[in-house]
C-alpha positions, 0 to 999 in steps of 0.5 A, a space after each residue: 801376600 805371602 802365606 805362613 804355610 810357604 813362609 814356614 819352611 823358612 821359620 823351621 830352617 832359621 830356628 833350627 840353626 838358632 835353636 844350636 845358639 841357645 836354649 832355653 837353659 842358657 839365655 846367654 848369661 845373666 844380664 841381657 836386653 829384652 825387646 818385647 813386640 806389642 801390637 797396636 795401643 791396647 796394650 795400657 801405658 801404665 801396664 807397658 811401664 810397669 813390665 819395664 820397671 819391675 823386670 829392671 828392678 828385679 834383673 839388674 844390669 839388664 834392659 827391657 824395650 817395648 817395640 810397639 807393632 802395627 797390627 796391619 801386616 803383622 804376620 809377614 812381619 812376624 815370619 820375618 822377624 821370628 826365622 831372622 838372626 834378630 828376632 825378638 823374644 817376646 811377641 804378641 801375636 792375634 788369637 787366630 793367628 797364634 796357630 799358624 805359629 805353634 804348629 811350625 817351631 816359631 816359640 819356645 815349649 812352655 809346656 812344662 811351664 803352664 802350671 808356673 804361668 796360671 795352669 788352669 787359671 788361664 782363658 781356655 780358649 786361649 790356651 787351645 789356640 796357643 798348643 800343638 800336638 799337646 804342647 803349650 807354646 803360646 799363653 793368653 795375654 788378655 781377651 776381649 768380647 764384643 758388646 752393645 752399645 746403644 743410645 738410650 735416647 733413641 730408643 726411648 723416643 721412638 718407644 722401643 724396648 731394649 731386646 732381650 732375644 737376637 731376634 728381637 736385637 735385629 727388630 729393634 734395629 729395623 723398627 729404629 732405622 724406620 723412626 730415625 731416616 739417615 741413622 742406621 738403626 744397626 751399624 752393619 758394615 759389609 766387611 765387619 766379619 766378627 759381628 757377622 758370626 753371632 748371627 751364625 753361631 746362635 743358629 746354629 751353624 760354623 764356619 768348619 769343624 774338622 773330623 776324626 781324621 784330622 780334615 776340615 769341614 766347611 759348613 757357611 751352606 749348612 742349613 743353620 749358618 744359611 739361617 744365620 746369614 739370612 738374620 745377617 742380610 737382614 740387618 744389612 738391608 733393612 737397619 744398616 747404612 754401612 757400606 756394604 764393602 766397609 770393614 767397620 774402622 773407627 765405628 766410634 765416628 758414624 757413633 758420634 755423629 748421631 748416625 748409630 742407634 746401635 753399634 756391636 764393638 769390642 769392649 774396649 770401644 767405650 774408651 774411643 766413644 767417650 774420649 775427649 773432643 782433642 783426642 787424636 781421634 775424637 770422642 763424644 764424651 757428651 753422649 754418656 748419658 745416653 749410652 746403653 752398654 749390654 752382651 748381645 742377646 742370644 737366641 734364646 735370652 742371656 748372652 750371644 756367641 760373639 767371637 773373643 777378640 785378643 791376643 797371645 803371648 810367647 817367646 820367640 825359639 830365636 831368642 838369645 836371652 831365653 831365661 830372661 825373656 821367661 821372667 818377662 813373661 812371668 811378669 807380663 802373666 802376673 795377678 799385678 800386670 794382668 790387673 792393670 789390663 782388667 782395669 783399663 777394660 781389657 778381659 785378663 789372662 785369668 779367670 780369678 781376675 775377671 772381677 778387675 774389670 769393675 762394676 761398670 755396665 761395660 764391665 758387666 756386659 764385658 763379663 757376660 759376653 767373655 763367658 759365652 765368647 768363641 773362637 774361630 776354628 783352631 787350624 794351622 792355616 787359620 792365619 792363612 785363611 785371614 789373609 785372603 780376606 775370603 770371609 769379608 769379601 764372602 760377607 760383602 758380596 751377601 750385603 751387595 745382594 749376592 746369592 746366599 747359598 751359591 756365594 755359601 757353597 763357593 766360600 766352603 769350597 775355598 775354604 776347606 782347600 786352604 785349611 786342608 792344604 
Protein backbone atom coordinates (compact mmCIF):
# COMPACT_ATOMS: atom_id res chain seq x y z
CA UNK A 1 0.00 0.00 0.00
CA UNK A 2 1.35 3.26 -0.84
CA UNK A 3 2.81 5.25 2.12
CA UNK A 4 1.92 9.35 2.43
CA UNK A 5 5.67 9.87 3.04
CA UNK A 6 6.73 8.49 -0.57
CA UNK A 7 3.35 9.79 -1.86
CA UNK A 8 4.20 13.27 -0.41
CA UNK A 9 6.82 14.43 -3.03
CA UNK A 10 3.99 14.13 -5.40
CA UNK A 11 1.53 16.17 -3.09
CA UNK A 12 4.15 18.99 -2.92
CA UNK A 13 4.95 18.98 -6.56
CA UNK A 14 0.96 18.95 -7.76
CA UNK A 15 0.32 21.87 -5.13
CA UNK A 16 3.10 23.79 -5.98
CA UNK A 17 1.95 24.01 -9.60
CA UNK A 18 -1.87 24.69 -8.27
CA UNK A 19 -0.83 26.99 -5.57
CA UNK A 20 0.20 29.57 -9.21
CA UNK A 21 -3.77 28.79 -10.48
CA UNK A 22 -5.05 30.16 -7.15
CA UNK A 23 -4.72 31.43 -3.75
CA UNK A 24 -6.53 31.87 -1.19
CA UNK A 25 -7.45 35.49 -2.38
CA UNK A 26 -8.74 34.74 -5.79
CA UNK A 27 -11.42 31.69 -5.57
CA UNK A 28 -11.75 32.02 -9.00
CA UNK A 29 -14.63 34.49 -9.00
CA UNK A 30 -17.74 34.97 -7.30
CA UNK A 31 -19.81 32.34 -7.92
CA UNK A 32 -18.20 28.64 -8.00
CA UNK A 33 -19.38 24.93 -7.09
CA UNK A 34 -18.05 23.54 -3.78
CA UNK A 35 -17.42 19.54 -3.62
CA UNK A 36 -17.07 18.61 0.07
CA UNK A 37 -15.79 14.80 1.00
CA UNK A 38 -17.25 13.25 3.95
CA UNK A 39 -16.21 9.97 4.84
CA UNK A 40 -18.58 7.12 6.10
CA UNK A 41 -22.64 7.89 7.50
CA UNK A 42 -21.56 9.69 10.73
CA UNK A 43 -21.88 12.75 9.40
CA UNK A 44 -26.17 13.33 9.98
CA UNK A 45 -28.54 13.82 6.86
CA UNK A 46 -29.91 16.91 8.71
CA UNK A 47 -26.23 18.63 9.15
CA UNK A 48 -25.31 17.37 5.47
CA UNK A 49 -28.59 19.10 4.08
CA UNK A 50 -28.26 22.02 6.29
CA UNK A 51 -24.39 22.88 4.73
CA UNK A 52 -25.91 22.90 1.42
CA UNK A 53 -29.04 24.90 2.02
CA UNK A 54 -27.35 27.77 4.13
CA UNK A 55 -24.20 27.93 1.77
CA UNK A 56 -26.60 28.19 -1.49
CA UNK A 57 -28.81 30.54 0.08
CA UNK A 58 -26.07 32.66 1.35
CA UNK A 59 -23.95 32.38 -2.10
CA UNK A 60 -25.92 32.64 -4.93
CA UNK A 61 -25.48 31.23 -8.10
CA UNK A 62 -23.18 28.66 -6.59
CA UNK A 63 -23.16 25.06 -5.98
CA UNK A 64 -22.29 22.93 -2.75
CA UNK A 65 -21.94 18.86 -3.37
CA UNK A 66 -21.50 16.44 -0.89
CA UNK A 67 -19.17 13.62 -1.89
CA UNK A 68 -19.57 10.88 0.64
CA UNK A 69 -15.87 8.86 0.99
CA UNK A 70 -15.56 5.19 2.12
CA UNK A 71 -13.30 5.25 5.19
CA UNK A 72 -11.59 2.00 3.86
CA UNK A 73 -8.47 3.45 1.65
CA UNK A 74 -9.08 6.80 2.23
CA UNK A 75 -5.44 8.12 2.57
CA UNK A 76 -4.36 6.71 -0.94
CA UNK A 77 -7.70 8.19 -2.04
CA UNK A 78 -6.53 11.43 -0.67
CA UNK A 79 -3.11 11.61 -1.78
CA UNK A 80 -4.49 11.12 -5.11
CA UNK A 81 -7.01 13.39 -5.15
CA UNK A 82 -5.33 16.43 -3.22
CA UNK A 83 -1.86 16.32 -5.79
CA UNK A 84 -4.37 15.87 -8.80
CA UNK A 85 -6.01 18.95 -11.21
CA UNK A 86 -9.49 18.28 -9.55
CA UNK A 87 -9.13 18.04 -6.20
CA UNK A 88 -11.93 18.80 -3.80
CA UNK A 89 -11.95 21.89 -1.60
CA UNK A 90 -12.93 20.63 1.44
CA UNK A 91 -12.05 17.09 2.94
CA UNK A 92 -12.66 15.23 5.83
CA UNK A 93 -9.70 13.50 7.00
CA UNK A 94 -9.30 10.78 10.45
CA UNK A 95 -7.74 12.57 13.37
CA UNK A 96 -4.73 10.49 13.32
CA UNK A 97 -4.07 10.96 9.86
CA UNK A 98 -4.58 14.90 9.78
CA UNK A 99 -0.74 15.10 10.38
CA UNK A 100 0.49 13.18 7.44
CA UNK A 101 -1.14 15.90 5.70
CA UNK A 102 -0.47 19.31 7.40
CA UNK A 103 3.05 18.76 7.45
CA UNK A 104 3.41 18.33 3.39
CA UNK A 105 1.41 21.49 1.91
CA UNK A 106 -2.06 19.17 1.24
CA UNK A 107 -4.30 22.40 2.97
CA UNK A 108 -4.72 25.68 3.01
CA UNK A 109 -3.10 28.05 6.08
CA UNK A 110 -6.03 28.88 8.09
CA UNK A 111 -3.61 30.19 10.58
CA UNK A 112 -4.90 33.62 10.48
CA UNK A 113 -8.21 32.31 10.51
CA UNK A 114 -8.43 30.43 14.03
CA UNK A 115 -9.86 33.05 16.15
CA UNK A 116 -12.64 33.50 12.98
CA UNK A 117 -13.10 29.69 13.39
CA UNK A 118 -13.52 29.11 17.23
CA UNK A 119 -9.74 30.25 18.58
CA UNK A 120 -9.73 28.50 21.67
CA UNK A 121 -13.01 27.26 21.73
CA UNK A 122 -11.89 24.57 19.50
CA UNK A 123 -11.12 20.81 20.93
CA UNK A 124 -7.43 21.23 21.59
CA UNK A 125 -6.64 18.03 20.95
CA UNK A 126 -7.95 18.44 17.55
CA UNK A 127 -6.25 21.80 16.79
CA UNK A 128 -2.81 19.97 17.82
CA UNK A 129 -3.19 17.28 15.12
CA UNK A 130 -4.45 19.64 12.79
CA UNK A 131 -0.92 22.23 12.82
CA UNK A 132 2.74 22.14 11.68
CA UNK A 133 5.73 24.12 12.46
CA UNK A 134 2.92 26.60 14.33
CA UNK A 135 0.56 26.96 11.73
CA UNK A 136 -3.26 25.81 11.78
CA UNK A 137 -4.11 24.07 8.64
CA UNK A 138 -6.71 21.52 9.57
CA UNK A 139 -9.71 22.42 12.21
CA UNK A 140 -11.83 20.07 14.39
CA UNK A 141 -15.08 18.77 12.71
CA UNK A 142 -16.26 16.76 15.75
CA UNK A 143 -14.89 14.06 18.43
CA UNK A 144 -16.04 11.18 19.77
CA UNK A 145 -15.17 9.14 22.87
CA UNK A 146 -15.57 5.43 23.52
CA UNK A 147 -17.74 4.45 26.20
CA UNK A 148 -19.64 1.48 28.04
CA UNK A 149 -22.44 0.00 27.20
CA UNK A 150 -23.68 -3.09 29.47
CA UNK A 151 -26.65 -5.32 30.10
CA UNK A 152 -28.03 -4.57 33.23
CA UNK A 153 -29.68 -7.89 33.18
CA UNK A 154 -26.53 -9.38 33.18
CA UNK A 155 -25.19 -8.05 36.00
CA UNK A 156 -27.89 -8.11 38.23
CA UNK A 157 -28.54 -11.92 37.59
CA UNK A 158 -25.22 -13.07 38.41
CA UNK A 159 -25.00 -10.07 41.41
CA UNK A 160 -22.40 -8.31 40.33
CA UNK A 161 -21.76 -4.38 40.96
CA UNK A 162 -21.43 -2.15 37.91
CA UNK A 163 -17.14 -1.45 38.42
CA UNK A 164 -16.10 2.08 39.40
CA UNK A 165 -12.11 1.15 39.06
CA UNK A 166 -10.71 -0.47 35.46
CA UNK A 167 -9.28 -3.07 37.83
CA UNK A 168 -12.46 -3.95 39.05
CA UNK A 169 -14.11 -3.42 34.84
CA UNK A 170 -11.85 -6.58 33.92
CA UNK A 171 -13.19 -8.42 36.98
CA UNK A 172 -16.73 -7.92 36.29
CA UNK A 173 -16.01 -8.74 32.90
CA UNK A 174 -14.24 -12.53 34.18
CA UNK A 175 -16.56 -12.93 37.01
CA UNK A 176 -19.50 -12.44 33.86
CA UNK A 177 -18.16 -14.51 31.49
CA UNK A 178 -17.81 -17.30 34.32
CA UNK A 179 -21.79 -16.83 35.07
CA UNK A 180 -22.92 -16.57 31.41
CA UNK A 181 -21.00 -19.70 29.26
CA UNK A 182 -21.11 -18.65 25.70
CA UNK A 183 -21.51 -14.70 26.57
CA UNK A 184 -18.26 -12.94 26.65
CA UNK A 185 -18.35 -11.20 29.62
CA UNK A 186 -16.02 -8.33 27.73
CA UNK A 187 -16.47 -8.12 23.99
CA UNK A 188 -12.47 -8.00 23.30
CA UNK A 189 -11.73 -8.56 19.56
CA UNK A 190 -7.76 -9.12 18.98
CA UNK A 191 -7.54 -6.23 16.47
CA UNK A 192 -9.72 -3.68 18.17
CA UNK A 193 -6.45 -1.44 18.90
CA UNK A 194 -8.25 1.69 20.52
CA UNK A 195 -10.06 -0.45 23.44
CA UNK A 196 -6.58 -1.89 23.88
CA UNK A 197 -4.81 1.83 24.69
CA UNK A 198 -6.70 2.56 27.87
CA UNK A 199 -5.34 -0.53 29.61
CA UNK A 200 -1.86 1.20 28.36
CA UNK A 201 -2.47 4.55 29.02
CA UNK A 202 -4.16 4.07 32.58
CA UNK A 203 -0.83 2.26 33.74
CA UNK A 204 0.99 4.32 32.84
CA UNK A 205 2.37 3.73 29.72
CA UNK A 206 2.62 4.99 25.42
CA UNK A 207 2.93 4.15 22.67
CA UNK A 208 5.91 6.87 21.76
CA UNK A 209 6.85 10.23 23.16
CA UNK A 210 9.38 12.26 20.92
CA UNK A 211 12.27 13.94 22.54
CA UNK A 212 13.86 17.33 22.42
CA UNK A 213 15.32 16.62 19.68
CA UNK A 214 12.64 15.82 17.56
CA UNK A 215 12.87 11.76 17.49
CA UNK A 216 10.45 9.34 18.34
CA UNK A 217 10.61 6.87 21.38
CA UNK A 218 8.83 3.99 21.56
CA UNK A 219 7.68 2.62 24.76
CA UNK A 220 4.85 -0.74 24.18
CA UNK A 221 8.43 -2.46 26.45
CA UNK A 222 8.09 0.04 29.06
CA UNK A 223 7.35 -1.26 32.50
CA UNK A 224 3.97 0.45 32.45
CA UNK A 225 2.44 -0.33 28.89
CA UNK A 226 4.06 -4.32 29.64
CA UNK A 227 1.66 -3.82 32.90
CA UNK A 228 -1.35 -2.43 30.69
CA UNK A 229 -0.84 -5.09 28.01
CA UNK A 230 -0.67 -7.94 30.71
CA UNK A 231 -4.49 -6.05 32.00
CA UNK A 232 -5.24 -6.62 28.20
CA UNK A 233 -4.21 -10.45 27.71
CA UNK A 234 -6.17 -10.80 30.67
CA UNK A 235 -9.50 -9.59 29.37
CA UNK A 236 -8.69 -11.65 26.00
CA UNK A 237 -8.18 -14.91 27.96
CA UNK A 238 -10.46 -14.82 30.45
CA UNK A 239 -13.65 -12.73 29.63
CA UNK A 240 -13.74 -12.31 25.65
CA UNK A 241 -14.83 -14.80 23.02
CA UNK A 242 -13.75 -12.38 20.20
CA UNK A 243 -11.74 -13.56 17.75
CA UNK A 244 -8.58 -12.96 18.74
CA UNK A 245 -7.72 -11.61 14.74
CA UNK A 246 -10.87 -9.80 14.52
CA UNK A 247 -11.05 -6.20 14.28
CA UNK A 248 -14.29 -5.44 16.28
CA UNK A 249 -16.76 -4.38 12.94
CA UNK A 250 -20.18 -4.02 13.59
CA UNK A 251 -19.84 -5.23 17.51
CA UNK A 252 -23.61 -4.14 17.80
CA UNK A 253 -24.39 -7.73 16.26
CA UNK A 254 -22.47 -10.26 19.01
CA UNK A 255 -24.22 -7.25 21.29
CA UNK A 256 -27.82 -8.12 20.11
CA UNK A 257 -27.51 -11.49 20.11
CA UNK A 258 -27.10 -12.10 23.88
CA UNK A 259 -23.46 -12.87 23.43
CA UNK A 260 -22.05 -9.33 25.28
CA UNK A 261 -22.29 -8.55 28.72
CA UNK A 262 -20.06 -5.63 28.12
CA UNK A 263 -19.13 -3.95 24.77
CA UNK A 264 -16.50 -0.39 24.89
CA UNK A 265 -17.48 1.32 21.59
CA UNK A 266 -17.73 4.90 20.12
CA UNK A 267 -20.36 6.59 21.51
CA UNK A 268 -22.24 6.75 18.64
CA UNK A 269 -22.94 2.85 18.89
CA UNK A 270 -26.06 3.53 20.81
CA UNK A 271 -27.61 4.40 17.28
CA UNK A 272 -26.28 0.80 15.83
CA UNK A 273 -27.55 -0.80 19.16
CA UNK A 274 -31.13 0.38 19.38
CA UNK A 275 -31.82 0.69 15.59
CA UNK A 276 -34.93 -0.98 14.22
CA UNK A 277 -34.96 -4.75 13.21
CA UNK A 278 -35.51 -3.49 9.27
CA UNK A 279 -32.24 -1.27 9.37
CA UNK A 280 -30.02 -1.94 6.80
CA UNK A 281 -28.05 -3.20 9.74
CA UNK A 282 -30.29 -4.60 12.41
CA UNK A 283 -30.50 -3.23 15.84
CA UNK A 284 -31.86 -4.59 19.04
CA UNK A 285 -34.11 -1.79 19.96
CA UNK A 286 -35.90 -4.31 22.83
CA UNK A 287 -32.89 -4.43 24.82
CA UNK A 288 -33.07 -0.75 25.90
CA UNK A 289 -34.31 -1.56 29.21
CA UNK A 290 -31.39 -3.31 29.97
CA UNK A 291 -28.76 -1.00 28.48
CA UNK A 292 -26.33 0.36 31.06
CA UNK A 293 -24.12 3.28 29.33
CA UNK A 294 -21.15 4.56 31.32
CA UNK A 295 -17.16 6.28 30.84
CA UNK A 296 -14.54 3.38 31.58
CA UNK A 297 -13.53 3.83 34.75
CA UNK A 298 -9.86 4.72 35.45
CA UNK A 299 -7.71 3.36 37.61
CA UNK A 300 -8.04 5.30 40.23
CA UNK A 301 -12.04 5.85 39.92
CA UNK A 302 -13.80 8.45 37.41
CA UNK A 303 -13.19 8.26 33.79
CA UNK A 304 -10.26 6.29 31.84
CA UNK A 305 -8.16 7.53 28.80
CA UNK A 306 -9.72 6.07 25.72
CA UNK A 307 -8.51 7.22 22.37
CA UNK A 308 -10.87 10.31 20.79
CA UNK A 309 -12.04 9.12 18.08
CA UNK A 310 -13.06 11.97 15.01
CA UNK A 311 -12.12 13.80 12.56
CA UNK A 312 -10.78 17.04 11.04
CA UNK A 313 -11.47 19.23 8.63
CA UNK A 314 -9.79 21.52 5.92
CA UNK A 315 -9.45 23.12 2.48
CA UNK A 316 -7.61 21.39 -0.01
CA UNK A 317 -4.05 23.83 -1.27
CA UNK A 318 -5.60 22.43 -4.73
CA UNK A 319 -8.81 24.23 -4.50
CA UNK A 320 -9.85 26.60 -7.35
CA UNK A 321 -12.64 28.17 -5.24
CA UNK A 322 -10.59 28.89 -2.05
CA UNK A 323 -13.02 32.03 -1.02
CA UNK A 324 -15.99 30.08 -1.29
CA UNK A 325 -14.60 26.64 0.13
CA UNK A 326 -13.70 29.25 3.41
CA UNK A 327 -17.20 30.21 3.70
CA UNK A 328 -18.10 26.64 3.85
CA UNK A 329 -16.22 25.91 6.53
CA UNK A 330 -17.30 28.79 8.33
CA UNK A 331 -20.45 27.06 8.16
CA UNK A 332 -19.49 23.52 8.69
CA UNK A 333 -17.70 25.31 12.14
CA UNK A 334 -21.02 27.03 12.94
CA UNK A 335 -22.73 26.93 16.65
CA UNK A 336 -25.79 25.78 14.11
CA UNK A 337 -24.21 22.89 12.29
CA UNK A 338 -21.74 22.00 15.06
CA UNK A 339 -25.34 21.47 17.14
CA UNK A 340 -26.70 19.38 14.67
CA UNK A 341 -23.80 17.02 15.23
CA UNK A 342 -24.02 17.22 19.25
CA UNK A 343 -27.69 16.33 19.01
CA UNK A 344 -27.23 13.30 16.68
CA UNK A 345 -24.45 11.93 19.70
CA UNK A 346 -21.28 13.28 17.85
CA UNK A 347 -18.79 15.21 20.37
CA UNK A 348 -19.02 19.03 18.70
CA UNK A 349 -15.93 21.08 17.49
CA UNK A 350 -16.48 23.18 20.30
CA UNK A 351 -16.20 22.97 23.90
CA UNK A 352 -19.00 25.69 24.86
CA UNK A 353 -21.37 23.05 22.59
CA UNK A 354 -20.70 19.85 24.64
CA UNK A 355 -24.20 20.63 26.47
CA UNK A 356 -25.91 19.54 22.82
CA UNK A 357 -25.02 16.25 23.55
CA UNK A 358 -28.10 16.06 25.82
CA UNK A 359 -28.90 14.76 29.43
CA UNK A 360 -28.96 11.35 28.32
CA UNK A 361 -26.80 8.50 30.10
CA UNK A 362 -25.04 8.34 26.80
CA UNK A 363 -24.44 11.98 26.57
CA UNK A 364 -23.20 12.21 30.09
CA UNK A 365 -20.91 8.98 29.84
CA UNK A 366 -19.86 10.70 26.37
CA UNK A 367 -18.92 14.11 28.07
CA UNK A 368 -17.21 12.36 30.76
CA UNK A 369 -15.00 10.00 28.45
CA UNK A 370 -14.52 13.44 25.95
CA UNK A 371 -12.63 15.32 28.94
CA UNK A 372 -10.37 12.63 29.95
CA UNK A 373 -10.10 11.26 26.04
CA UNK A 374 -6.15 11.06 24.18
CA UNK A 375 -4.87 11.20 21.08
CA UNK A 376 -2.45 8.77 19.63
CA UNK A 377 1.17 10.51 18.95
CA UNK A 378 0.91 13.55 16.80
CA UNK A 379 3.65 12.51 14.10
CA UNK A 380 3.90 13.15 10.58
CA UNK A 381 4.15 9.36 9.64
CA UNK A 382 1.32 8.67 11.95
CA UNK A 383 -0.81 7.81 9.18
CA UNK A 384 1.86 5.66 7.80
CA UNK A 385 2.30 3.65 10.82
CA UNK A 386 -2.14 2.93 10.65
CA UNK A 387 -1.25 1.39 7.16
CA UNK A 388 1.00 -1.19 8.29
CA UNK A 389 -1.45 -2.42 10.46
CA UNK A 390 1.61 -3.00 13.31
CA UNK A 391 -0.63 -2.00 16.09
CA UNK A 392 -3.51 -4.76 15.54
CA UNK A 393 -1.40 -7.62 14.32
CA UNK A 394 1.20 -6.45 17.72
CA UNK A 395 -2.10 -6.67 19.63
CA UNK A 396 -3.32 -9.93 18.11
CA UNK A 397 -0.31 -11.79 18.15
CA UNK A 398 -0.60 -10.97 22.27
CA UNK A 399 -4.24 -12.31 22.35
CA UNK A 400 -2.88 -15.52 20.31
CA UNK A 401 -0.54 -16.02 23.14
CA UNK A 402 2.58 -14.46 22.07
CA UNK A 403 5.26 -13.24 24.28
CA UNK A 404 4.37 -9.84 25.79
CA UNK A 405 7.82 -8.44 26.14
CA UNK A 406 9.45 -10.11 22.96
CA UNK A 407 6.20 -9.23 20.61
CA UNK A 408 6.84 -5.28 22.92
CA UNK A 409 10.48 -4.90 21.89
CA UNK A 410 9.89 -5.91 18.07
CA UNK A 411 6.72 -3.48 18.00
CA UNK A 412 9.09 -0.37 19.32
CA UNK A 413 11.37 -1.28 17.00
CA UNK A 414 9.27 -0.99 13.86
CA UNK A 415 7.90 1.61 15.07
CA UNK A 416 10.38 4.35 16.09
CA UNK A 417 11.78 3.36 12.34
CA UNK A 418 8.68 4.12 10.61
CA UNK A 419 7.96 7.41 12.77
CA UNK A 420 11.77 8.41 12.63
CA UNK A 421 12.03 7.84 8.66
Amino acid sequence: MKKIGIAALGVVAALTLAGCAGGADDGGGETGDIRVWLNGTDTPQEARDYLKATFEEQNEGSTLTIEEQAWTGIVDKLTTALSGSDSPDIVEIGNTQSPGFTTVGAFMDLTDKYEELGGDDLLPGFVEVGSADGKFFAAPYYSGSRIVFYRTDMFEAAGIEVPTTLEEYVDAGVALAEANPGVSGIYMPGKDQYNVMPFIWENGGEIAVQGDDGTWDAQFSSPESIAGLEMYKKVSDDASLAPKDGDGTNPQVPFCADEVAILSAANWLQGSILAPADAETPGCPEVEPNLGVMALPGMDGGAAQVFAGGSNIAISNGSQNKDLAYKALQIILSDEYQTILGENGLVPAKTSLSGTLGDTPAAEASAEAAANAKLTPASPNWADLEQTMLLQDFFSAIAQGGDIPSLAADADAEIERILNG
